[in-house]
C-alpha positions as CSV (number, residue, x, y, z in Angstrom):
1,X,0.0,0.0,0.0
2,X,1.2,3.4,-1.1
3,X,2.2,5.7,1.8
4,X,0.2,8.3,-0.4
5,X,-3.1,6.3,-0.4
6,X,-5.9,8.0,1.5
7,X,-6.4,6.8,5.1
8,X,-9.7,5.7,5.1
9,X,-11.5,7.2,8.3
10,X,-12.8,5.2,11.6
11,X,-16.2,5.6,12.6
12,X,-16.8,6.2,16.2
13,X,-19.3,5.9,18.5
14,X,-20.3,9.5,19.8
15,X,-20.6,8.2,23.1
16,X,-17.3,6.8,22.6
17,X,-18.4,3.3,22.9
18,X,-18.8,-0.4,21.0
19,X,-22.3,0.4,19.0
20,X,-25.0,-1.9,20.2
21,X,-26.8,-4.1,17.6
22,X,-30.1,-2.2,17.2
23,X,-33.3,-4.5,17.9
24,X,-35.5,-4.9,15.2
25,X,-39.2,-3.9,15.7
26,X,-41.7,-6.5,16.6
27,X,-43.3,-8.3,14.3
28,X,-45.9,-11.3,13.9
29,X,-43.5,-13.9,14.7
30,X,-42.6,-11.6,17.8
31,X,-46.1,-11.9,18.9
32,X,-47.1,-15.2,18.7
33,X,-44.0,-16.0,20.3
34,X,-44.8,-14.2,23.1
35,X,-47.9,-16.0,23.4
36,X,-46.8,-19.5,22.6
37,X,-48.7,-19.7,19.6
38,X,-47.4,-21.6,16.6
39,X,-48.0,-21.7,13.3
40,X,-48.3,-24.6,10.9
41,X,-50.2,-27.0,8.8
42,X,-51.8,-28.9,11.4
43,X,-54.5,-31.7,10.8
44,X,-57.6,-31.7,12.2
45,X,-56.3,-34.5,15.1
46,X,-53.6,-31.9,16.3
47,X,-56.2,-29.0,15.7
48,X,-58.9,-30.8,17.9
49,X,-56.3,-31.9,20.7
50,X,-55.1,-28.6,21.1
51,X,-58.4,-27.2,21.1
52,X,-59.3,-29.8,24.0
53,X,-55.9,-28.6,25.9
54,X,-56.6,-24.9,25.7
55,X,-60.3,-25.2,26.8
56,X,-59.1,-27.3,29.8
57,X,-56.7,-25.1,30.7
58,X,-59.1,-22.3,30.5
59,X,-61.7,-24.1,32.4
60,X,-59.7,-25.1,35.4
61,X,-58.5,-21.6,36.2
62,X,-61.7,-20.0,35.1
63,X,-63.5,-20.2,39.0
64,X,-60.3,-18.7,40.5
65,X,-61.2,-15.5,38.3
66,X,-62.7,-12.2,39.6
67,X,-65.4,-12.7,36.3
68,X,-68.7,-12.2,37.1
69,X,-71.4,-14.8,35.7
70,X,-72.4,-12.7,32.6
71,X,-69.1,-12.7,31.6
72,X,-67.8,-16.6,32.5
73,X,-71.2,-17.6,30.7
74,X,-70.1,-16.0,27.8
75,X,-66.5,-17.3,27.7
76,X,-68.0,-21.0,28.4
77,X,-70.4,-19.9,25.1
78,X,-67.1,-19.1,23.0
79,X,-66.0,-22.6,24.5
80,X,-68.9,-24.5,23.4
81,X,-68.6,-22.6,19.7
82,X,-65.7,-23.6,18.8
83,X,-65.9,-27.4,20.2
84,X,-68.8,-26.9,17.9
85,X,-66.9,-25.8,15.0
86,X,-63.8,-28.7,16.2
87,X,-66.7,-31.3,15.9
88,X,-68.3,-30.1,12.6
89,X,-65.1,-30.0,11.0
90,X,-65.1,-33.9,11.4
91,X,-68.2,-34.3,9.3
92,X,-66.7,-32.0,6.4
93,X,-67.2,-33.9,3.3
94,X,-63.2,-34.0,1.1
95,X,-62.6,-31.6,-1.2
96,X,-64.0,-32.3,-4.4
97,X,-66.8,-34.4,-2.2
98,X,-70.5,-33.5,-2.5
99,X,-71.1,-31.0,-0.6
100,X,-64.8,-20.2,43.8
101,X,-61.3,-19.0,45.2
102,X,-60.6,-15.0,44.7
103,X,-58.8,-14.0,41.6
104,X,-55.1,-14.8,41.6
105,X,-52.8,-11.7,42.1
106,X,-49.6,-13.8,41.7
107,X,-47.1,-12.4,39.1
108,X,-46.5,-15.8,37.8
109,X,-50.2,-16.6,37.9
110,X,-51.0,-13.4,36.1
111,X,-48.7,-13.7,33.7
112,X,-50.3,-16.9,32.9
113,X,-53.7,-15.9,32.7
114,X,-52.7,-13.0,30.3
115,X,-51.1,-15.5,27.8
116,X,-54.0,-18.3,28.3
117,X,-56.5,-15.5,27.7
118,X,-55.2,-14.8,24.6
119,X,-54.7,-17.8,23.2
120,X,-58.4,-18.5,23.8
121,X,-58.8,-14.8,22.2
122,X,-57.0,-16.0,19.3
123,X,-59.6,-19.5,19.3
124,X,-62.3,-17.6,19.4
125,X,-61.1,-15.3,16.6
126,X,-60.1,-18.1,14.4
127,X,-63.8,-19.9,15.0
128,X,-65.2,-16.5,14.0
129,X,-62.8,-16.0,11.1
130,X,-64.6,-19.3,10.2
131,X,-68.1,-18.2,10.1
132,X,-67.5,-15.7,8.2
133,X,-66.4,-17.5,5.6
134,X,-69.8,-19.8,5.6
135,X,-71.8,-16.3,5.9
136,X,-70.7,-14.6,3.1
137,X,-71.0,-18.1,1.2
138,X,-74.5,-17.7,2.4
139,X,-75.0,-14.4,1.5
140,X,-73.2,-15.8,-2.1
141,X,-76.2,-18.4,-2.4
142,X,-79.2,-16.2,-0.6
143,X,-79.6,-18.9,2.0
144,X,-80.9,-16.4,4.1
145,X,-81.4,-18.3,7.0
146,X,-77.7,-19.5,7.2
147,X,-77.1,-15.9,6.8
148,X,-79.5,-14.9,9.9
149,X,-77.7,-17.8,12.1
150,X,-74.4,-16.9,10.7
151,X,-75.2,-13.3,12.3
152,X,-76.2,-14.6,15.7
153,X,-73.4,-16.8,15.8
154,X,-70.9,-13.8,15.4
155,X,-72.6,-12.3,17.6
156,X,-72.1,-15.0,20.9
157,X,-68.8,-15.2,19.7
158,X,-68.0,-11.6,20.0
159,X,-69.1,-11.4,23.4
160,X,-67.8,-14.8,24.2
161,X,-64.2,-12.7,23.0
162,X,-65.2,-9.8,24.9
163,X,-65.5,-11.5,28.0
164,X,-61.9,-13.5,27.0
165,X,-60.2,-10.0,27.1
166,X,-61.7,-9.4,30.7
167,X,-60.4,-13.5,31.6
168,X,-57.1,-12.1,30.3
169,X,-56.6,-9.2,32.2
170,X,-58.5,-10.5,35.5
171,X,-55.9,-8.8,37.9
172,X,-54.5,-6.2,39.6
173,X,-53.6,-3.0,37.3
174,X,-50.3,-2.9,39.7
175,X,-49.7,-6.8,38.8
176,X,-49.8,-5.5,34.9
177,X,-47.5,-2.6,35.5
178,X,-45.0,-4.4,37.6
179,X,-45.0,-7.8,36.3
180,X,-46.9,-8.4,32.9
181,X,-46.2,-5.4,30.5
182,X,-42.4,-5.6,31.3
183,X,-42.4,-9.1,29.4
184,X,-43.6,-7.3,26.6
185,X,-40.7,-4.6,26.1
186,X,-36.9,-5.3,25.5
187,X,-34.6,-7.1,26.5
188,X,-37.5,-10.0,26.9
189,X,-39.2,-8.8,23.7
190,X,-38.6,-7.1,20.3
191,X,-39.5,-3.0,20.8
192,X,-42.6,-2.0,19.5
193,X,-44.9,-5.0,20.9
194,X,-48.7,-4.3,20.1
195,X,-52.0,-5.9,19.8
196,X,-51.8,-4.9,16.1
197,X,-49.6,-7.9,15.4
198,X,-51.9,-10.3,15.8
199,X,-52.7,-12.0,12.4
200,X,-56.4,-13.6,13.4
201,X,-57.5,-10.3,14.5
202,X,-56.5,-8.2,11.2
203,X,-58.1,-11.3,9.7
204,X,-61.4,-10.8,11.1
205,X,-61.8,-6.9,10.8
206,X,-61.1,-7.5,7.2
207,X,-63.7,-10.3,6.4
208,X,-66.6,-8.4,9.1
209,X,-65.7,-5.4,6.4
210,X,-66.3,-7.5,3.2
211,X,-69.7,-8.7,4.9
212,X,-71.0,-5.6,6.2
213,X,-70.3,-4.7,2.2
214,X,-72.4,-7.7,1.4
215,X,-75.2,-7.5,3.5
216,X,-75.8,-3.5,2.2
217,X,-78.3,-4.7,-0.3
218,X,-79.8,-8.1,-0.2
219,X,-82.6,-9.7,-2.3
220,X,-84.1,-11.5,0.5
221,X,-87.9,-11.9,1.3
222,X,-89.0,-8.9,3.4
223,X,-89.9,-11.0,6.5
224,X,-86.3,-12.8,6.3
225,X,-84.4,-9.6,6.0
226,X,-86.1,-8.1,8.9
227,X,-84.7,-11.1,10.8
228,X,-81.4,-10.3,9.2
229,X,-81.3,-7.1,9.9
230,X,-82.0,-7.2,13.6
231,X,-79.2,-9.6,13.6
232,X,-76.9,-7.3,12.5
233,X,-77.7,-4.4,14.7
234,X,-77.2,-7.1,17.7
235,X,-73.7,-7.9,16.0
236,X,-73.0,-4.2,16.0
237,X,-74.5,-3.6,19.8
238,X,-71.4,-7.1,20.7
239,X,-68.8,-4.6,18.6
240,X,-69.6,-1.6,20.6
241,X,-69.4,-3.7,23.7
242,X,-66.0,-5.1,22.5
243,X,-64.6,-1.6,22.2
244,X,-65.3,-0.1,25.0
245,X,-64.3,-3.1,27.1
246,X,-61.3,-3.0,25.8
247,X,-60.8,0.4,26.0
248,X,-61.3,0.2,29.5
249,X,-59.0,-2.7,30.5
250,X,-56.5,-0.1,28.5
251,X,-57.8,2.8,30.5
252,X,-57.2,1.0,33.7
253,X,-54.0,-1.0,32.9
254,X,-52.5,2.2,31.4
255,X,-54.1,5.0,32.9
256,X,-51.8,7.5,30.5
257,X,-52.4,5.8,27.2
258,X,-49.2,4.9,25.9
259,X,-49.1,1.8,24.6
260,X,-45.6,0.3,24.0
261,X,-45.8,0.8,20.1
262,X,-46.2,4.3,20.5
263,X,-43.6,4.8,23.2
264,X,-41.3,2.7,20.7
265,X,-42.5,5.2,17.8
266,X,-41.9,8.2,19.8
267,X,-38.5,6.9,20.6
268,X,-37.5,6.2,17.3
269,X,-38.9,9.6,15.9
270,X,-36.8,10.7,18.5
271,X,-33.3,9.1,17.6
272,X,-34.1,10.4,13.9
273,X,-34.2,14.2,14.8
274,X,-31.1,14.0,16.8
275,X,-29.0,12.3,13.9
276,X,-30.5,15.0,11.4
């Protein structure tokens, strides 16, 4: 090497240390990580066991909950739907065919429950994600009375996921603070951890969209679509409930309304201005 070359310059840290890898945001795969869910081809054996383990699980620890009976009658209605669907799915012709204690306030047993809660979340969202399908095949055929039972179907399982959300956050806001929502920020998990990652859920708003579309005009006889139609204001009276019991499980789990994506975004807005 010529002694003439250019010295090409060393980068430095301007806090004059080793750079630290920078974590990459959350994603998907982040999420159901987190909540030991895992995706693959399964068949309908592994489906239906894992169904059985999860509503189990969710039925041994559901007495030791703070739930009141409204709300463990719905999750045990979200139960019994998707046995339902588990057991139907057996009789599916091939393709091609014809057609008591206190609730627990332990960090380990809250963390629990907030990960078993969602994984029946995620059940019930898959069952729904489900009927959807065969509803807007219904609407596709007018069988109008599939379409009506499609509806109220939606509907139990909506609340049956509204009272899940309750299930999973069945403790002390102090418990969530101290001991659940660290598990869900670095070094344990990938910044920007949200609710917004999870696949079934984006599924669902998208498909309830595409029927909502569908059920705007329908050729159905006037006394049917009566029927229909006060099924779907009930379906919209379960969505409203939804929201705003999840919005207060938020309000009271994070009284100042920063959820950990936005504390990551503000961060990393953050960290941009003071490079440029």
């Amino acid at each position: 090497m010529s002694s003439e070359e250019p010295l090409t310059p060393l980068t430095l840290a301007t806090d004059s240390r080793i750079p630290v890898p920078a974590a990459a945001d959350a994603t998907t795969a982040d999420y159901d990580r987190y909540f030991h869910i895992v995706r693959h081809a399964p068949d309908l054996m592994s489906w239906t066991c894992g169904v059985l383990r999860l509503q189990a699980a969710v039925l041994d620890d559901l007495p030791h909950t703070g739930l009141d009976d409204s709300q463990r009658a719905a999750v045990l209605t979200g139960l019994l739907h998707t046995s339902h669907a588990a057991l139907a799915a057996w009789l599916r012709p091939e393709p091609g065919s014809v057609p008591a204690d206190g609730p627990a306030h332990g960090s380990d047993d809250a963390l629990r429950r907030w990960k078993l809660g969602h994984q029946l979340f995620h059940l019930l969202l898959t069952t729904m994600n489900s009927t959807l399908d065969d509803t807007m095949a219904a609407v596709g055929a007018a069988q109008w009375r599939s379409v009506r039972h499609g509806l109220e179907r939606l509907r139990t399982l909506y609340d049956a996921a509204t009272a899940a959300m309750a299930y999973a956050s069945d403790f002390p806001a102090s418990v969530y603070a101290s001991d659940v929502r660290p598990t869900m920020e670095p070094p344990f998990a990938a910044p920007g951890f949200s609710g917004t990652l999870n696949q079934e859920h984006r599924v669902m708003t998208e498909r309830m969209h595409a029927l909502r579309a569908a059920l705007g005009k329908l050729p159905a006889p006037p006394s049917l679509l009566a029927e229909i139609r006060t099924e779907e204001a009930l379906l919209r009276a379960a969505q409203r409930r939804n929201r705003q019991a999840h919005a207060a499980i938020c309000e009271r789990c994070v009284p100042d309304g920063t959820s950990l994506l936005l504390r990551h975004t503000t961060r990393r807005r953050s960290g941009r201005a003071a490079c440029e």
